[in-house]
PDB file as gemmi writes it, atoms N, CA and C in Angstrom:
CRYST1    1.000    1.000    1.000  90.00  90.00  90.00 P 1                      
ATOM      1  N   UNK A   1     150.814 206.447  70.039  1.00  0.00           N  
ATOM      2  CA  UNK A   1     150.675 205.109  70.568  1.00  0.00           C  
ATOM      3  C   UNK A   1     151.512 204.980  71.821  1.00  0.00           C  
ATOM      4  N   UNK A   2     150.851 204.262  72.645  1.00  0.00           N  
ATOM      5  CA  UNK A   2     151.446 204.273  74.120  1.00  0.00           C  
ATOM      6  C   UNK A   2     152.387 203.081  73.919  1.00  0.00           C  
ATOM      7  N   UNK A   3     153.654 202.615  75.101  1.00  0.00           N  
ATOM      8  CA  UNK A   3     154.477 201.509  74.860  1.00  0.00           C  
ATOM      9  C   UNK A   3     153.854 200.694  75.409  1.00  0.00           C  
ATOM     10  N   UNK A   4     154.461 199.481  75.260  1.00  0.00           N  
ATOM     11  CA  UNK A   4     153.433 197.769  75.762  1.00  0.00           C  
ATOM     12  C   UNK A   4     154.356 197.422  76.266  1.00  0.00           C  
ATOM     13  N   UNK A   5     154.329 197.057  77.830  1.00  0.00           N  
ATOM     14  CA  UNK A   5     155.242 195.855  77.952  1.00  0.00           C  
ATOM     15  C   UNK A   5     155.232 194.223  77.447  1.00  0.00           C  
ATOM     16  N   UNK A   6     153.874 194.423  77.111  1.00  0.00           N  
ATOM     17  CA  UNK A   6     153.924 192.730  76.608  1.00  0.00           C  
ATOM     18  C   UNK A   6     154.916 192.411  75.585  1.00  0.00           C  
ATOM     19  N   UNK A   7     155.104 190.788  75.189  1.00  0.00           N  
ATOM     20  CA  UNK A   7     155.669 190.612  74.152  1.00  0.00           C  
ATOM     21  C   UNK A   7     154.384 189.615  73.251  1.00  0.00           C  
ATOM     22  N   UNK A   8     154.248 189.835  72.041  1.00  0.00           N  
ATOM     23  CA  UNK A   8     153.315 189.640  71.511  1.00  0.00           C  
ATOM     24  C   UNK A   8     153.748 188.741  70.094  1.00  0.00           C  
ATOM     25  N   UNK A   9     153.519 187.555  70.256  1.00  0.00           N  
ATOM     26  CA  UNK A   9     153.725 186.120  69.412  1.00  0.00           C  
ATOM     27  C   UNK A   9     153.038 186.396  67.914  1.00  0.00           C  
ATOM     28  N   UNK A  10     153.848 185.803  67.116  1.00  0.00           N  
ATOM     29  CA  UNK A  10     153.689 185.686  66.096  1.00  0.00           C  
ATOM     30  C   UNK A  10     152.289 185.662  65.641  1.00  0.00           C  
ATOM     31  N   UNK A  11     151.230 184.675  66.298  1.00  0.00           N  
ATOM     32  CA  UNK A  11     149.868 184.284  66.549  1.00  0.00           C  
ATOM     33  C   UNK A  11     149.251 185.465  66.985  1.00  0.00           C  
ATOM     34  N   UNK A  12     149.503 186.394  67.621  1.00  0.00           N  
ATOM     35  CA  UNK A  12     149.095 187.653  68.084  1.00  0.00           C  
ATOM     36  C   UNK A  12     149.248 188.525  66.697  1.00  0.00           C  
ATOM     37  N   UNK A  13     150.184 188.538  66.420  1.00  0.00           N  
ATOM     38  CA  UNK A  13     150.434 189.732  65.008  1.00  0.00           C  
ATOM     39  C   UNK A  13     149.219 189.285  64.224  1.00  0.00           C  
ATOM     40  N   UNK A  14     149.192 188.151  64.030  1.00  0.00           N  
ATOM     41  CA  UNK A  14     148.289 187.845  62.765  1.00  0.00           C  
ATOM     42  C   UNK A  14     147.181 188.011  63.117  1.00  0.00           C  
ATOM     43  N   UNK A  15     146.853 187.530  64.222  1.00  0.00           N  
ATOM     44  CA  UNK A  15     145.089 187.988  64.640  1.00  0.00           C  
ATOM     45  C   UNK A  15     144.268 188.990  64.587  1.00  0.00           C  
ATOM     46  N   UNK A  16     145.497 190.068  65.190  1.00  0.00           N  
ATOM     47  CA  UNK A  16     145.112 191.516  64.871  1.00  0.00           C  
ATOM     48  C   UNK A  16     145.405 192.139  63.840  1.00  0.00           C  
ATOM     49  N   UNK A  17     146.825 191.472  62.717  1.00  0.00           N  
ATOM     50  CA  UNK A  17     146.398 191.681  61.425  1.00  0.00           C  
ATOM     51  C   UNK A  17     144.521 191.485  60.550  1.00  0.00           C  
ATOM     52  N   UNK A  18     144.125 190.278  61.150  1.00  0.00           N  
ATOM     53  CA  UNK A  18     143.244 189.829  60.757  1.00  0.00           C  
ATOM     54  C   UNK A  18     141.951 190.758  60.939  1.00  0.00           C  
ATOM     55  N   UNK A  19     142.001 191.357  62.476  1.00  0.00           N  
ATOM     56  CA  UNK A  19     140.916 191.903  62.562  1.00  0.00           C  
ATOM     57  C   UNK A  19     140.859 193.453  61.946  1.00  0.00           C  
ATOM     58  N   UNK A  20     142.160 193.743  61.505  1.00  0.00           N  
ATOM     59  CA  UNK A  20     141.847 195.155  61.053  1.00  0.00           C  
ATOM     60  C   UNK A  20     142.565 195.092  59.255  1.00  0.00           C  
ATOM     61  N   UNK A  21     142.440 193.395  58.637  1.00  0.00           N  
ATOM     62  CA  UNK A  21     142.550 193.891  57.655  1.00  0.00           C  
ATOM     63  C   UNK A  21     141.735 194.544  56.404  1.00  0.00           C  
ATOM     64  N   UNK A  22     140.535 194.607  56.526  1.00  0.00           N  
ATOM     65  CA  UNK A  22     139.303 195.684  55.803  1.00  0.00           C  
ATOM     66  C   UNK A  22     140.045 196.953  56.106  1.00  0.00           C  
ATOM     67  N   UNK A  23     140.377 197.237  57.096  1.00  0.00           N  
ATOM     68  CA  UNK A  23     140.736 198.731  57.167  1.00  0.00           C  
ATOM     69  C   UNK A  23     142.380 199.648  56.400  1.00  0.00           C  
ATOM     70  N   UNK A  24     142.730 198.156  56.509  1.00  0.00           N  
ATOM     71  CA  UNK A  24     144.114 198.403  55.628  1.00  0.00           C  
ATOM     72  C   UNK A  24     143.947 198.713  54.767  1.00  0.00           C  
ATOM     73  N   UNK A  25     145.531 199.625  53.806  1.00  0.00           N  
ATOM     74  CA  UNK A  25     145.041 199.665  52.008  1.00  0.00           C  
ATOM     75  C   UNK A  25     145.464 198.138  51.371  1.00  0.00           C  
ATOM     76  N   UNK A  26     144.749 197.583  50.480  1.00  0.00           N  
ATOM     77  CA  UNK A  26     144.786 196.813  49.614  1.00  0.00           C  
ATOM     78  C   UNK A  26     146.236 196.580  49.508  1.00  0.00           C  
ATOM     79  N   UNK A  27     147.282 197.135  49.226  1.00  0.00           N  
ATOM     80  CA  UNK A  27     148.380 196.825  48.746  1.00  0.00           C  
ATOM     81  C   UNK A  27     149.234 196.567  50.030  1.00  0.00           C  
ATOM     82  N   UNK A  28     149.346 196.550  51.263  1.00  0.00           N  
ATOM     83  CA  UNK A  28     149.347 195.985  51.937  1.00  0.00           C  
ATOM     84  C   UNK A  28     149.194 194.307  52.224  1.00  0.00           C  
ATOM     85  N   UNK A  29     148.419 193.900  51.704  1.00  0.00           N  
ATOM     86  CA  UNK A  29     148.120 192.792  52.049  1.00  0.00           C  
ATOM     87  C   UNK A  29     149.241 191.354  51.163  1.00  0.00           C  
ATOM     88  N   UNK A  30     149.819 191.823  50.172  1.00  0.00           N  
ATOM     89  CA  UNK A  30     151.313 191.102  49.637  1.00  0.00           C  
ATOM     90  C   UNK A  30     152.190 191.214  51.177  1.00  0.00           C  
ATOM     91  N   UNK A  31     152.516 192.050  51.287  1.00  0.00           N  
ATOM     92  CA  UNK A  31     153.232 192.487  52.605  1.00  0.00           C  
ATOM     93  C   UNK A  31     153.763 191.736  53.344  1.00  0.00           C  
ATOM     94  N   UNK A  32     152.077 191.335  54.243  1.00  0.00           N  
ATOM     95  CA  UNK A  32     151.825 191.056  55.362  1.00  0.00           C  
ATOM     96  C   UNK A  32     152.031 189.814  54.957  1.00  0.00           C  
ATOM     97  N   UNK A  33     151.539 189.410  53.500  1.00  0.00           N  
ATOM     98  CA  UNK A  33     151.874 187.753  53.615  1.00  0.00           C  
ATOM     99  C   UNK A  33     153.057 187.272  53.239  1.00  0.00           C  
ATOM    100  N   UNK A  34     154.127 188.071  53.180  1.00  0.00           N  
ATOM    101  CA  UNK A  34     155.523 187.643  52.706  1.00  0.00           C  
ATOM    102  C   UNK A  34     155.964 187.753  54.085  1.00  0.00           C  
ATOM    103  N   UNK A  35     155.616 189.114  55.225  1.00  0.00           N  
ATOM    104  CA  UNK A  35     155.944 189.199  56.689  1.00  0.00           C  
ATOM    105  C   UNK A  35     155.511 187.519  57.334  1.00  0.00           C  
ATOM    106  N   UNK A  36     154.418 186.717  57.372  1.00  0.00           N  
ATOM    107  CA  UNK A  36     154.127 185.839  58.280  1.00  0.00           C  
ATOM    108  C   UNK A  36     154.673 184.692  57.732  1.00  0.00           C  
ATOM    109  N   UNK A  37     155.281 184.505  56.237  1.00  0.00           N  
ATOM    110  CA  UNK A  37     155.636 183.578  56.084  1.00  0.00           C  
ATOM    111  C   UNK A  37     157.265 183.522  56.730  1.00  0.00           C  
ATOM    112  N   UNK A  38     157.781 184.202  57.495  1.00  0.00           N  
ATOM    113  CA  UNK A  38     159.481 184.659  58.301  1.00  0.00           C  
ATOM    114  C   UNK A  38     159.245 184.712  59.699  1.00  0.00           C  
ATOM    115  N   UNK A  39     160.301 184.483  60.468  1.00  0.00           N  
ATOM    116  CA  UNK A  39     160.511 184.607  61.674  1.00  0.00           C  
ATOM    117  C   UNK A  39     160.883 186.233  61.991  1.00  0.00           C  
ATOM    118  N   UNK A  40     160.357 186.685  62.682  1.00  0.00           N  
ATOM    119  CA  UNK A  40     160.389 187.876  63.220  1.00  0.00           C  
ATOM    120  C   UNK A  40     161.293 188.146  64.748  1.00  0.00           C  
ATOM    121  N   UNK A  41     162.019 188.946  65.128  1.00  0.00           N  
ATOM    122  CA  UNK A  41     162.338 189.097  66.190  1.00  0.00           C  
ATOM    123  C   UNK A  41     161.314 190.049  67.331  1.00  0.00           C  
ATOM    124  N   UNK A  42     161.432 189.991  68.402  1.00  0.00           N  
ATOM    125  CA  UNK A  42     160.104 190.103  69.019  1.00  0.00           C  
ATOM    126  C   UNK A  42     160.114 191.394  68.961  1.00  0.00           C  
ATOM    127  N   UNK A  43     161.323 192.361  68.921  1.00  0.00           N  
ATOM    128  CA  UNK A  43     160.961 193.835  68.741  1.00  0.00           C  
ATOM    129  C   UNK A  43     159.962 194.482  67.399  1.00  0.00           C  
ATOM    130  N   UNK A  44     160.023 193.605  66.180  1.00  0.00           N  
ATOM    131  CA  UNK A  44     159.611 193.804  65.275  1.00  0.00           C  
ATOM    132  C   UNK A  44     157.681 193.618  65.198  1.00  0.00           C  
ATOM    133  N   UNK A  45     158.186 191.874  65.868  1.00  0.00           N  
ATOM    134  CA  UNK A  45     156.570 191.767  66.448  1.00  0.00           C  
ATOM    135  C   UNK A  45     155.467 192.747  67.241  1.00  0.00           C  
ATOM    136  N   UNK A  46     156.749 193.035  67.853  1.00  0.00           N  
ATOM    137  CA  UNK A  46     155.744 193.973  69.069  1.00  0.00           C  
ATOM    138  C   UNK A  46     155.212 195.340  67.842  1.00  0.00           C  
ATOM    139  N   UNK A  47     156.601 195.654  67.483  1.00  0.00           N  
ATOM    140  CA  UNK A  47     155.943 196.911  66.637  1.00  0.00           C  
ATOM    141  C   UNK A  47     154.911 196.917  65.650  1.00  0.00           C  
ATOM    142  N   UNK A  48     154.628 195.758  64.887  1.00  0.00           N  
ATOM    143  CA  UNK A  48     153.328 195.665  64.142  1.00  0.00           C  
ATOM    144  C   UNK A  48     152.019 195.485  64.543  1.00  0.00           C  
ATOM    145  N   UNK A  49     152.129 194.332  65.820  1.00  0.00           N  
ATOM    146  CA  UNK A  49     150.889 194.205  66.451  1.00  0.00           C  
ATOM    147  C   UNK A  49     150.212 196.104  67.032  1.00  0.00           C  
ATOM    148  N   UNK A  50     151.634 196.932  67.324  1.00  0.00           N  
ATOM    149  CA  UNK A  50     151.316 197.957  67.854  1.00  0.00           C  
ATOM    150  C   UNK A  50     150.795 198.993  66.946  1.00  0.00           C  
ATOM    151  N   UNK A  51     151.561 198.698  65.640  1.00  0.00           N  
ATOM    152  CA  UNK A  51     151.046 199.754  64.357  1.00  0.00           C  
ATOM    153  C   UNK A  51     149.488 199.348  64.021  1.00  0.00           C  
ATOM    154  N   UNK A  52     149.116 198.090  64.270  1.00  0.00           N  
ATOM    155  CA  UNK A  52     147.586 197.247  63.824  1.00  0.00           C  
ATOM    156  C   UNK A  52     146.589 197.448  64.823  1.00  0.00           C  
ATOM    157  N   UNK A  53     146.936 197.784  66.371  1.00  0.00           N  
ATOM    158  CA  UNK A  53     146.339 198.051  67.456  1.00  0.00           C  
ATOM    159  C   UNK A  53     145.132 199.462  66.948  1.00  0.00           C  
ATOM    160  N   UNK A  54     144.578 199.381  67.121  1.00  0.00           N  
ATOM    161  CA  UNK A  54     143.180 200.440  67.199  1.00  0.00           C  
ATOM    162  C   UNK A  54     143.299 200.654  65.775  1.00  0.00           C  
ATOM    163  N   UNK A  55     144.062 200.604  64.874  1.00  0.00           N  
ATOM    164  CA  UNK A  55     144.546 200.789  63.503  1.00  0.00           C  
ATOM    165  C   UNK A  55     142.733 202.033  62.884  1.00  0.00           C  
ATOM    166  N   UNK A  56     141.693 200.522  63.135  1.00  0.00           N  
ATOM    167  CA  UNK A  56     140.658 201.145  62.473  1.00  0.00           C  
ATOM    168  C   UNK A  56     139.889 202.461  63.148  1.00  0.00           C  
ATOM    169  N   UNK A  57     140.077 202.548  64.638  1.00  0.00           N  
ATOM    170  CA  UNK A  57     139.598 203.621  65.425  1.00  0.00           C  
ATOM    171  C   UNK A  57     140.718 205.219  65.158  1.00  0.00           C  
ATOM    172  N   UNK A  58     141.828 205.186  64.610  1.00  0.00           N  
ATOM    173  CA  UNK A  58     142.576 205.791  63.929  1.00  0.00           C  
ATOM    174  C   UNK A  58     142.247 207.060  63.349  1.00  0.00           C  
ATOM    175  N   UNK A  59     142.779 208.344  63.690  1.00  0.00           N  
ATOM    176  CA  UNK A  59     142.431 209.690  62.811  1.00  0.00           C  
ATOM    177  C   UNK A  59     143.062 209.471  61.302  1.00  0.00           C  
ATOM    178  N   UNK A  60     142.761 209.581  60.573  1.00  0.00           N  
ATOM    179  CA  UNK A  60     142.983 209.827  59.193  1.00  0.00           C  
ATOM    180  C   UNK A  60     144.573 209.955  59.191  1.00  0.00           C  
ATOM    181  N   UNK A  61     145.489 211.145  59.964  1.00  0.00           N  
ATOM    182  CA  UNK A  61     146.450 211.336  60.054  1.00  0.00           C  
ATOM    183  C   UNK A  61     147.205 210.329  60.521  1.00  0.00           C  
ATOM    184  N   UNK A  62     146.713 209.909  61.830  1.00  0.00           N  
ATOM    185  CA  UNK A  62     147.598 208.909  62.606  1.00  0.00           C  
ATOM    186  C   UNK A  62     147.326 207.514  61.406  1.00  0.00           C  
ATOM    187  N   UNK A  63     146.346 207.262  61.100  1.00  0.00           N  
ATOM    188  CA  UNK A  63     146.076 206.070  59.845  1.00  0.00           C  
ATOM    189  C   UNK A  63     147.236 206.001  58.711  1.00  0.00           C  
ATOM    190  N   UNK A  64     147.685 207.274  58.033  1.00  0.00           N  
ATOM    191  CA  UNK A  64     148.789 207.312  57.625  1.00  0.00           C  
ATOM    192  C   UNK A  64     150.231 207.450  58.203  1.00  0.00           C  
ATOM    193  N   UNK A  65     150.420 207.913  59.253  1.00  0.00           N  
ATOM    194  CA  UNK A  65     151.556 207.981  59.904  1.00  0.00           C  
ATOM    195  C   UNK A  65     152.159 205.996  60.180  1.00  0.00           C  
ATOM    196  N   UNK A  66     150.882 205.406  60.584  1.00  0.00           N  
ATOM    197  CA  UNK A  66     150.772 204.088  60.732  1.00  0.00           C  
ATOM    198  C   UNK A  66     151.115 203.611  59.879  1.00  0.00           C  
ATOM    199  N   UNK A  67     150.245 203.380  58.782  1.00  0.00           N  
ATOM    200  CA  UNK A  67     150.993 202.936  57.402  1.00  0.00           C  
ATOM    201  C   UNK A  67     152.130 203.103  56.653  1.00  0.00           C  
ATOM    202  N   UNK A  68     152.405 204.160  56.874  1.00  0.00           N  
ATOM    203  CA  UNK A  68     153.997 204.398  56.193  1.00  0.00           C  
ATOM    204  C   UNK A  68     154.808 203.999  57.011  1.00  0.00           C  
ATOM    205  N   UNK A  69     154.799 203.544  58.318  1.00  0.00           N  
ATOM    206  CA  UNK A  69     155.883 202.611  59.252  1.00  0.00           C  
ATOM    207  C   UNK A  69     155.498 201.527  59.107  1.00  0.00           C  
ATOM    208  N   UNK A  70     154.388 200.747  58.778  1.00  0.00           N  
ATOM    209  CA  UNK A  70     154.420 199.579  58.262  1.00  0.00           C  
ATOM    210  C   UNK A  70     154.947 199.130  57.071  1.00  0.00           C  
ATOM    211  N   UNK A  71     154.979 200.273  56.255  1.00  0.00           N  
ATOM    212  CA  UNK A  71     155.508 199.689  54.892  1.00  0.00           C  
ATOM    213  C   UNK A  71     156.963 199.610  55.244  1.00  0.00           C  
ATOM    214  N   UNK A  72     157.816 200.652  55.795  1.00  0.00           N  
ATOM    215  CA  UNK A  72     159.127 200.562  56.238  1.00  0.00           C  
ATOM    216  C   UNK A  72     159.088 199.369  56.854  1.00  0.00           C  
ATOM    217  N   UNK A  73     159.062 198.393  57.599  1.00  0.00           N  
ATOM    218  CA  UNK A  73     159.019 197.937  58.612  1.00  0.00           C  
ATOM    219  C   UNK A  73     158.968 196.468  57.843  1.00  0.00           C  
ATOM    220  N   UNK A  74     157.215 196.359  56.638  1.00  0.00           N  
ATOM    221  CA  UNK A  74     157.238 194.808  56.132  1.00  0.00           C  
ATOM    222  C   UNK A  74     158.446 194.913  54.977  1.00  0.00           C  
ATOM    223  N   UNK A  75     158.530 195.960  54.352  1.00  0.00           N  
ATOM    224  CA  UNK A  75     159.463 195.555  52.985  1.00  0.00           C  
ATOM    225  C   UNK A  75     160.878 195.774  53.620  1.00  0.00           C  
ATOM    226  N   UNK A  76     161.437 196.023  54.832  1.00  0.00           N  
ATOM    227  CA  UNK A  76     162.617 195.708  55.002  1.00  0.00           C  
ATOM    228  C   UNK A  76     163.336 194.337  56.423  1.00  0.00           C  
ATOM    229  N   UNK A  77     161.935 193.346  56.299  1.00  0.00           N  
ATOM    230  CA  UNK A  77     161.933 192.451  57.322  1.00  0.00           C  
ATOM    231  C   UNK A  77     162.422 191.601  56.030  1.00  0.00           C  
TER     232      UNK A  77                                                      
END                                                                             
């Protein structure tokens, strides 16, 4: 994954949560909704919108590499 300079709003995380959550695993989805119910700092933001970015266009490998930094990432926010 390439770096972003943007900074990407709370409203942003979720959208693109939204559009790639079919592609997520199932157990994920507790997660994400304990993540949006908290304030996030924007480094954190940026990094999920970035882990969710192409998420579904994703090699199998990179799909898991993704996911296991999301799980780090929601269960210790």
């Amino acid at each position: 994954m390439s770096e972003c300079k943007l900074d990407h709003s709370h409203d942003d995380v979720k959208a693109k949560y939204e559009q790639q959550i079919k592609f997520l695993p199932s157990d994920t989805i507790h997660l994400f909704e304990e993540f949006f119910q908290k304030e996030h700092t924007q480094d954190i933001l940026n990094e999920v919108f970035h882990l969710l970015k192409k998420y579904d266009l994703s090699s199998n490998d990179e799909k898991e590499e993704r996911v296991n930094r999301l799980y780090l990432v929601l269960k210790n926010v």
